[in-house]
C-alpha positions as a Markdown table, in Angstrom:
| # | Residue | x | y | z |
|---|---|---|---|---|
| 1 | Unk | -85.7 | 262.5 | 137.5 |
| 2 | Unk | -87.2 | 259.8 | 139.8 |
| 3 | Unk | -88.9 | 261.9 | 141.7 |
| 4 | Unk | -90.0 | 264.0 | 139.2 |
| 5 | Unk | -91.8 | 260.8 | 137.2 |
| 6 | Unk | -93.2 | 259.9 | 141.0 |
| 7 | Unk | -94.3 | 263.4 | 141.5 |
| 8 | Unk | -96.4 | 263.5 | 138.4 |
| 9 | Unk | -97.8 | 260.1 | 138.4 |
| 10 | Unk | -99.3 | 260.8 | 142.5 |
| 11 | Unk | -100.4 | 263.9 | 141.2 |
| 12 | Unk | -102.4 | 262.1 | 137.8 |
| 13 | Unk | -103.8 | 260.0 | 140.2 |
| 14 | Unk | -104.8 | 262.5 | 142.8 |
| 15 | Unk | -106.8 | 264.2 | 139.7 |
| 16 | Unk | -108.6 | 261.3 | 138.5 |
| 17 | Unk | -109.8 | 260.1 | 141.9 |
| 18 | Unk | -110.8 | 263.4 | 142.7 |
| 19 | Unk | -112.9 | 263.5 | 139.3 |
| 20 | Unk | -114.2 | 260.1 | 140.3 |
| 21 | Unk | -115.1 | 261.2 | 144.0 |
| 22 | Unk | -116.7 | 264.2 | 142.9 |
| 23 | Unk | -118.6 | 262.1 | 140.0 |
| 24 | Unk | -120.5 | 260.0 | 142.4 |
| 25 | Unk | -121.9 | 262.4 | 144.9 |
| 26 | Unk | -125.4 | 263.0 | 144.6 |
| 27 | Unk | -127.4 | 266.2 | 143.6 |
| 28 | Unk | -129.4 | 266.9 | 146.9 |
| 29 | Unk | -133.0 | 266.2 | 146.8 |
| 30 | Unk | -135.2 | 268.7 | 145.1 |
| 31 | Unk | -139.2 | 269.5 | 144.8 |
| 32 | Unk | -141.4 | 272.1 | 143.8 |
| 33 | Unk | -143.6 | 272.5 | 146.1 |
| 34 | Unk | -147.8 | 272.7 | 145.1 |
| 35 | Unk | -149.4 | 275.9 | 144.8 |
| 36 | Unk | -152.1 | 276.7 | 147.3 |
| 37 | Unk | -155.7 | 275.7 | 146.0 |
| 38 | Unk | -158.9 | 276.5 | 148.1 |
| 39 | Unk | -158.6 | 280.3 | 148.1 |
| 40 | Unk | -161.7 | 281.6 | 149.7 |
| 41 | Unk | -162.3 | 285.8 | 150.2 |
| 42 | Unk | -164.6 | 286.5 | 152.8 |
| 43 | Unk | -166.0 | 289.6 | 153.4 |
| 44 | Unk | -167.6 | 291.0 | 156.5 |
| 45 | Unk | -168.5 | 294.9 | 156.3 |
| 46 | Unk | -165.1 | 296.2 | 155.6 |
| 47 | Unk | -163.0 | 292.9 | 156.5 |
| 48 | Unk | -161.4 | 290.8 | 154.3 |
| 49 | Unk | -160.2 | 287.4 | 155.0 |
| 50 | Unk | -158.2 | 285.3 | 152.6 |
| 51 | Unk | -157.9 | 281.4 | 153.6 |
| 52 | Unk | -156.3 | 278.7 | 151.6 |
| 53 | Unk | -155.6 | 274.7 | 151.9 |
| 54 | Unk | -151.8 | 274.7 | 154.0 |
| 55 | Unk | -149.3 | 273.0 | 151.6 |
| 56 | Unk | -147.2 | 270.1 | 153.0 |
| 57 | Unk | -143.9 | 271.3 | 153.9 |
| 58 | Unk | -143.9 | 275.4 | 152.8 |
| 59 | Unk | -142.2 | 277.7 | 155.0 |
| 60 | Unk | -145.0 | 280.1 | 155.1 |
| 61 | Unk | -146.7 | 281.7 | 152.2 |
| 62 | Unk | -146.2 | 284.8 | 149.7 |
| 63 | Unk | -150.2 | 286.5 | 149.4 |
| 64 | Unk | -150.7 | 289.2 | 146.8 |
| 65 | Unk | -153.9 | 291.0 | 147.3 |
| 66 | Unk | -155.8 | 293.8 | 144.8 |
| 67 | Unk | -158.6 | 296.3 | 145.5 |
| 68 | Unk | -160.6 | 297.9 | 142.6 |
| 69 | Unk | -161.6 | 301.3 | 142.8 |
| 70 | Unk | -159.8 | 301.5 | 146.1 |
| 71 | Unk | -155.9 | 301.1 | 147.4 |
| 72 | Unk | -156.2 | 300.0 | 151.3 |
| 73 | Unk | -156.8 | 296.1 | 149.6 |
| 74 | Unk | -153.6 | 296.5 | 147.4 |
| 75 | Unk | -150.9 | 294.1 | 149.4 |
| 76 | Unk | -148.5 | 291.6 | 149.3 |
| 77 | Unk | -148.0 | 289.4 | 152.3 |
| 78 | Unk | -145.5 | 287.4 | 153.5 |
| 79 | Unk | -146.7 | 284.9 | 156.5 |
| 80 | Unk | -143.2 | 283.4 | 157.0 |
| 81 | Unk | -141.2 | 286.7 | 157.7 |
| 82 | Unk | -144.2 | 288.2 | 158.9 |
| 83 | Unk | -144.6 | 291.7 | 156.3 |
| 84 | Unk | -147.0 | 293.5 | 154.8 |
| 85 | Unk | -146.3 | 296.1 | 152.5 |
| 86 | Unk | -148.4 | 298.3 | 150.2 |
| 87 | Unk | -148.0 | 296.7 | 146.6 |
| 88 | Unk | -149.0 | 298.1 | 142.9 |
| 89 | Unk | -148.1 | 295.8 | 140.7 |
| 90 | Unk | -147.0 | 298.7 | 138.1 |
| 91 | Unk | -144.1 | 299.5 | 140.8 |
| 92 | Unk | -141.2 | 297.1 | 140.0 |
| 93 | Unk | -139.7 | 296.3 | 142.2 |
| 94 | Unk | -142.7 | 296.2 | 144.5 |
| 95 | Unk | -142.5 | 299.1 | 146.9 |
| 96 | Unk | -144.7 | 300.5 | 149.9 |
| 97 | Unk | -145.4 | 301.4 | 153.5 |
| 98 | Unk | -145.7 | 298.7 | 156.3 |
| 99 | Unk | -148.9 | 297.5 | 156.5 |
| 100 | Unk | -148.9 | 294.9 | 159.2 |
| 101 | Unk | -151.4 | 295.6 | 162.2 |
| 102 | Unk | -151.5 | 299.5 | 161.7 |
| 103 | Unk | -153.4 | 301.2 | 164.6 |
| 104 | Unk | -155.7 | 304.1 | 164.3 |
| 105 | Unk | -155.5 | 306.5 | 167.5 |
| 106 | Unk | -158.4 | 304.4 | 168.8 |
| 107 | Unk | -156.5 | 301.7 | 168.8 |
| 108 | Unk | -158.9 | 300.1 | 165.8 |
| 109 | Unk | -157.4 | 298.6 | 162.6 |
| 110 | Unk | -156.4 | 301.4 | 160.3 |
| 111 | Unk | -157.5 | 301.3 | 156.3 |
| 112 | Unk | -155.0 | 298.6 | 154.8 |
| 113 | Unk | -154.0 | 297.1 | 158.0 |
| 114 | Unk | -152.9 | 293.6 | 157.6 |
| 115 | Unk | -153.0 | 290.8 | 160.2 |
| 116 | Unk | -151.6 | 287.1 | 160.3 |
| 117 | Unk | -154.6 | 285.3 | 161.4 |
| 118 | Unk | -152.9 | 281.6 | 161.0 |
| 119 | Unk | -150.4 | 280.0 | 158.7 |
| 120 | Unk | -152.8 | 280.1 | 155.9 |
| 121 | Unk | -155.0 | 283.0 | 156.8 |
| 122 | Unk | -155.3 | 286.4 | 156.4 |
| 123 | Unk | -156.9 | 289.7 | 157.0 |
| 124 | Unk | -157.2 | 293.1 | 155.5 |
| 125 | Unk | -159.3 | 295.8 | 156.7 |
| 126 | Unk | -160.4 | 297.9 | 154.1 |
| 127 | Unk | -161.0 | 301.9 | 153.8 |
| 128 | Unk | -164.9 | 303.0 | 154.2 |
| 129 | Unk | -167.3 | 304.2 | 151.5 |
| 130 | Unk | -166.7 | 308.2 | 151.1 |
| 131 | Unk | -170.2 | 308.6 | 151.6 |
| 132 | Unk | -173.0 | 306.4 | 152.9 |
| 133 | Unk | -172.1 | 303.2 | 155.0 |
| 134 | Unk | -169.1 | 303.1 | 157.0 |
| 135 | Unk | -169.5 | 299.3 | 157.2 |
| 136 | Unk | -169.3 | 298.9 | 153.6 |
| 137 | Unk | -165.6 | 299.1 | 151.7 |
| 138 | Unk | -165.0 | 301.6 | 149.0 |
| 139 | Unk | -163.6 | 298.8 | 146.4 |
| 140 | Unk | -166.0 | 297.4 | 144.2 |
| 141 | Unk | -163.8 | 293.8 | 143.8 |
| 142 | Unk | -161.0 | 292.3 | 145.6 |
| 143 | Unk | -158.3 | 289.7 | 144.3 |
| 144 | Unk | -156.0 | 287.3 | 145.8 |
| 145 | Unk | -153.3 | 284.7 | 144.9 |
| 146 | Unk | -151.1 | 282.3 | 146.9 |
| 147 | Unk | -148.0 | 281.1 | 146.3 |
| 148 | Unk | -146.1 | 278.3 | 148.4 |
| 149 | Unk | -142.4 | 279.4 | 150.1 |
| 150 | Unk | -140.3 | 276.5 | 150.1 |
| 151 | Unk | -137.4 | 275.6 | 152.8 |
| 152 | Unk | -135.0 | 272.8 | 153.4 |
| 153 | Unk | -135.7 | 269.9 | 155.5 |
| 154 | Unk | -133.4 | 267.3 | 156.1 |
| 155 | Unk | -131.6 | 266.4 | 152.7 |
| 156 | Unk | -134.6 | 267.6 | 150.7 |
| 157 | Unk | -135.1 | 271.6 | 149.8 |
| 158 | Unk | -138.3 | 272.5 | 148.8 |
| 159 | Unk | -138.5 | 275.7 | 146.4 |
| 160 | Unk | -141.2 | 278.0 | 146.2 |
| 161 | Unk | -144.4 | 277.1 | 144.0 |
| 162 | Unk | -146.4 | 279.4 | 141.1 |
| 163 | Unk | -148.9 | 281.2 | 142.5 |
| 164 | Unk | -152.3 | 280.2 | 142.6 |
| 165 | Unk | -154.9 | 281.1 | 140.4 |
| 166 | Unk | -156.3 | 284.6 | 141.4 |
| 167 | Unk | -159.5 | 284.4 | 142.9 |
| 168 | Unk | -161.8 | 287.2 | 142.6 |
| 169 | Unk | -164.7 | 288.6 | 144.5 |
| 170 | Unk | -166.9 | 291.5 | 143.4 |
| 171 | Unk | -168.6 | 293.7 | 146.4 |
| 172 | Unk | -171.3 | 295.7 | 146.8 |
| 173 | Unk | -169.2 | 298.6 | 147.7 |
| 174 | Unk | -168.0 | 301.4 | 146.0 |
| 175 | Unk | -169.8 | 304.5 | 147.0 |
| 176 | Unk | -167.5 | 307.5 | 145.9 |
């Protein structure tokens, strides 16, 4: 009976200082971390490039990019595992064909090929008028937003931000 009564007062006490342990350990460190601002489109005859301000402490970024009248500027782009895949946003979950650095048999960027020019830059080539110019891109207007991947470092995790507003620029193409 002793040992029963010593039994069940170690084990009452075991419970409460294991409630008290686990009530003073701290929640790690979170933040959210900014989304990208400074989103620029540039284009050159048919190449786009998408730049944007580098946010302290992301991983890499997520990019999501839209064409009008044309699909070769339709992507989403991920700079820290290094993808590119086609992307309509009416597809849910996103789906589509590899995109990054596609070759033509000439050994020139294909229509829709993406490339990683830095952390926080990008660039899509995109698909020709039809007929006319074959320096100037079929889409009329192309989009882009940013968001910011997050990562831990040390004892603080960073998670990933909103995206950025979408910046949009119209072109002078669009000759069907």
């Amino acid at each position: 009976m002793k040992n029963n009564k010593f039994l069940g007062i170690t084990v009452i006490t075991l419970v409460i200082g294991l409630l008290m342990i686990s009530c003073n350990i701290e929640p790690p460190n979170e933040e959210v971390l900014g989304a990208p601002s400074n989103i620029t489109i540039t284009v050159t005859q048919r190449t786009m490039v998408v730049t944007w301000d580098a946010v302290p402490n992301a991983s890499g970024y997520e990019i999501i990019t839209d064409s009008e009248n044309c699909g070769s500027g339709k992507r989403k782009i991920n700079t820290r595992d290094i993808t590119a895949i086609v992307y309509n946003t009416a597809n849910t979950p996103p789906e589509g064909a590899d995109t990054m650095n596609t070759l033509k048999s000439d050994g020139t960027q294909a229509n829709g090929s993406v490339l990683i020019l830095a952390k926080n830059k990008i660039q899509i080539t995109l698909m020709p008028q039809m007929m006319g110019d074959q320096n100037v891109p079929m889409a009329t207007a192309v989009t882009a937003k940013v968001k910011s991947l997050g990562q831990t470092v040390s004892e603080t995790t960073y998670t990933d931000s909103n995206y950025s507003e979408t910046v949009r620029k119209v072109l002078s193409g669009g000759g069907m």
